[in-house]
C-alpha positions as CSV (number, residue, x, y, z in Angstrom):
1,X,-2.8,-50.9,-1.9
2,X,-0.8,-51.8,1.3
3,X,1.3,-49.5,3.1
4,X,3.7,-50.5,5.7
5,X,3.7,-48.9,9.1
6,X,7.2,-47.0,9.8
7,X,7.7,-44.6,12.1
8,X,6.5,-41.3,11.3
9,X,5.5,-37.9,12.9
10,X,1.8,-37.4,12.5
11,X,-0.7,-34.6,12.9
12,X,-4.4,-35.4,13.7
13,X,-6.9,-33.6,12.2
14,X,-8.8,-35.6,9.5
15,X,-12.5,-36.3,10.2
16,X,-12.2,-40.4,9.3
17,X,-14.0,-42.2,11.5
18,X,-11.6,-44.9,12.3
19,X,-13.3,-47.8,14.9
20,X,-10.5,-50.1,17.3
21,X,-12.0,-53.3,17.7
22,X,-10.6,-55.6,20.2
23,X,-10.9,-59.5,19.4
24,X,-11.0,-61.3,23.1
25,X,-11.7,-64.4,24.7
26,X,-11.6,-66.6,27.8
27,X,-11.5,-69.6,25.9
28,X,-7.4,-69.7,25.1
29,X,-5.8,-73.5,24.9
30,X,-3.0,-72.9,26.2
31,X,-3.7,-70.2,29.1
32,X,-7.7,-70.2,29.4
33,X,-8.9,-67.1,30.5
34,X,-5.7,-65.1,30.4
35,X,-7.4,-62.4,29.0
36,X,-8.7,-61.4,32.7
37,X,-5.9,-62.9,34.8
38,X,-5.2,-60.6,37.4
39,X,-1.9,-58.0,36.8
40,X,-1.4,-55.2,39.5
41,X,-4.9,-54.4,40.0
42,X,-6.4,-55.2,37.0
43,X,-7.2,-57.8,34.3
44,X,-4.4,-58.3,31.3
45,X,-7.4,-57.1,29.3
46,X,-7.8,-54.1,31.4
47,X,-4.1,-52.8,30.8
48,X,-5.0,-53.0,27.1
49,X,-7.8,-51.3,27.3
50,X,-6.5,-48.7,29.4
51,X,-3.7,-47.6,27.1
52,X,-6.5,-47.5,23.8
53,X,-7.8,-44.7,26.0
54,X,-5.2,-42.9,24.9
55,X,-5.3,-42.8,21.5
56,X,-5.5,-39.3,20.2
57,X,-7.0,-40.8,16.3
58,X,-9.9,-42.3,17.4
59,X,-11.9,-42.6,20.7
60,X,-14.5,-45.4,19.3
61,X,-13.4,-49.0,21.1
62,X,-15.0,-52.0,21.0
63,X,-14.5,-55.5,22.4
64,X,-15.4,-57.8,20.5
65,X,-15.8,-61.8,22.0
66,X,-18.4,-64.4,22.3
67,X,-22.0,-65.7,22.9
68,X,-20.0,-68.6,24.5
69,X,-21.0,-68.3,28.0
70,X,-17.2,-68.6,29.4
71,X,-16.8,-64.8,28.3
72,X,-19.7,-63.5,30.3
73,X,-16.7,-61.9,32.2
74,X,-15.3,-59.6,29.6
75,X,-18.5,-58.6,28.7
76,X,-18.8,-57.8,32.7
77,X,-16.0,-56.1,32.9
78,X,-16.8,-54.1,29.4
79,X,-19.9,-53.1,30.9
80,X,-18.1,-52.2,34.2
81,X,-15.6,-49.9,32.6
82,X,-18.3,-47.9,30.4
83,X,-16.8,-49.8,27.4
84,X,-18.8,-51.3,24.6
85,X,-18.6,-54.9,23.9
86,X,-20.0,-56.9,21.1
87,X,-20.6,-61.0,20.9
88,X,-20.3,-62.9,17.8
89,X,-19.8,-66.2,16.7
90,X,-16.8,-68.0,18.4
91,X,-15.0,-69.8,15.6
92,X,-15.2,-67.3,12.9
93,X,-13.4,-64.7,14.3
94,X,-14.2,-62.5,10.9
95,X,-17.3,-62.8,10.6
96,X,-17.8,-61.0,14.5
97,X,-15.4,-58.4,12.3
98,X,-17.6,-58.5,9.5
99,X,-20.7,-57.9,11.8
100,X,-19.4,-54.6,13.4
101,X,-18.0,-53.2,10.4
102,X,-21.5,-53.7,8.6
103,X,-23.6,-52.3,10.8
104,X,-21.5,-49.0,11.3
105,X,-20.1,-46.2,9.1
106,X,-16.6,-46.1,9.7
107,X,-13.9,-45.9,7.1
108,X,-11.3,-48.0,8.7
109,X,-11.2,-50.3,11.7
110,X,-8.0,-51.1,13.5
111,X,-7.9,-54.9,14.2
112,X,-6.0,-55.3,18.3
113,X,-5.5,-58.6,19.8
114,X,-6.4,-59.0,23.5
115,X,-3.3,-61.1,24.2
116,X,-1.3,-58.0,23.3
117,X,-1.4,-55.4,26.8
118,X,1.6,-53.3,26.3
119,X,0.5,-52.4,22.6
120,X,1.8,-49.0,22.3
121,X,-1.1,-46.6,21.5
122,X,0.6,-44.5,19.6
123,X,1.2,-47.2,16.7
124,X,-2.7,-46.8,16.1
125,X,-2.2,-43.3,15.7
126,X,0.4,-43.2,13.9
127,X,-1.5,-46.2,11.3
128,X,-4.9,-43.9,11.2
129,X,-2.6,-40.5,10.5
130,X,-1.0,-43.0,7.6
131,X,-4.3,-44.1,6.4
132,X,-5.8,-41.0,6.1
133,X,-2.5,-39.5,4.0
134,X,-2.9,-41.8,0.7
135,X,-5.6,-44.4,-0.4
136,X,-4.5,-47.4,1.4
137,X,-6.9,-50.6,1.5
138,X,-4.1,-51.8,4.7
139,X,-2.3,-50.3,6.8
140,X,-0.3,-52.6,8.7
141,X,3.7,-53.5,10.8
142,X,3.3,-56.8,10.3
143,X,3.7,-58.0,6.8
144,X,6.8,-57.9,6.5
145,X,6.7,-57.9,10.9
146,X,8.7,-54.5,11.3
147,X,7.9,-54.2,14.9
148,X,7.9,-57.0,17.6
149,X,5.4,-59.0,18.6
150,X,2.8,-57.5,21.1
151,X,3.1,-54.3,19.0
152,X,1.2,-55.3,16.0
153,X,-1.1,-52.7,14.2
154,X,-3.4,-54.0,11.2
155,X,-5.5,-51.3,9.8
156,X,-8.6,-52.3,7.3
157,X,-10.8,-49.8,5.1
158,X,-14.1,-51.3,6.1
159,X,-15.3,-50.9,2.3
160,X,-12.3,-53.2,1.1
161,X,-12.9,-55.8,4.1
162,X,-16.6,-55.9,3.5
């Protein structure tokens, strides 16, 4: 079943164990290494990473990149922040996914992209408050896209994905 992210009001107190898993690399064609290009005082990546902190749903983040060697400097800068970060295969993005999602015991996973920093926190929360109100397989804004870009949410039961 798929349920479409609207705005709602949400409570949190459900005991899901809902996973946000980052998908990031340096090795972008058309802006390489954007993902840690400078803004203010921090990497784009960081800004990200900074507002997931926030969310009230689910505290478990994980960056999720490369072996490639070119993204030695997220991992860095994971490991400088107290964040985890995982490496997977760099052209199958699902399988690094697939990976994570097997070897924990979440329920759901919320899939981010890196290239989106002013994601709005509070669409995760309001996705894993949604999830955890019916028996969705996907939860998700973006088919049909109901929010704009850079504020996509995509929400996956981990037994449905795997």
């Amino acid at each position: 079943m798929i349920h479409l992210l609207r705005s709602i009001l949400f409570s949190w107190d459900s005991p899901l164990r809902v996973a946000i898993i980052v998908q990031a690399r340096m090795g972008s064609e058309r802006l390489p290494g954007k993902v840690m290009l400078p803004i203010g005082n921090k990497p784009l990546i960081g800004h990200l990473l900074e507002s997931l902190l926030h969310c009230k749903a689910t505290s478990e983040i994980i960056v999720a990149t490369t072996r490639d060697p070119i993204d030695d400097a997220i991992v860095a800068y994971c490991d400088q922040q107290d964040l985890v970060s995982y490496r997977g295969e760099e052209s199958n993005v699902a399988s690094r996914f697939y990976e994570l999602a097997a070897s924990h015991t979440w329920d759901a996973f919320v899939r981010v992209s890196a290239d989106s920093p002013l994601l709005d926190h509070q669409l995760i929360d309001q996705a894993i408050s949604l999830f955890g109100s019916g028996s969705f397989d996907l939860v998700t804004n973006i088919f049909p896209r109901t929010f704009p870009h850079g504020q996509s949410v995509e929400l996956l039961r981990t037994e449905t994905f795997l």
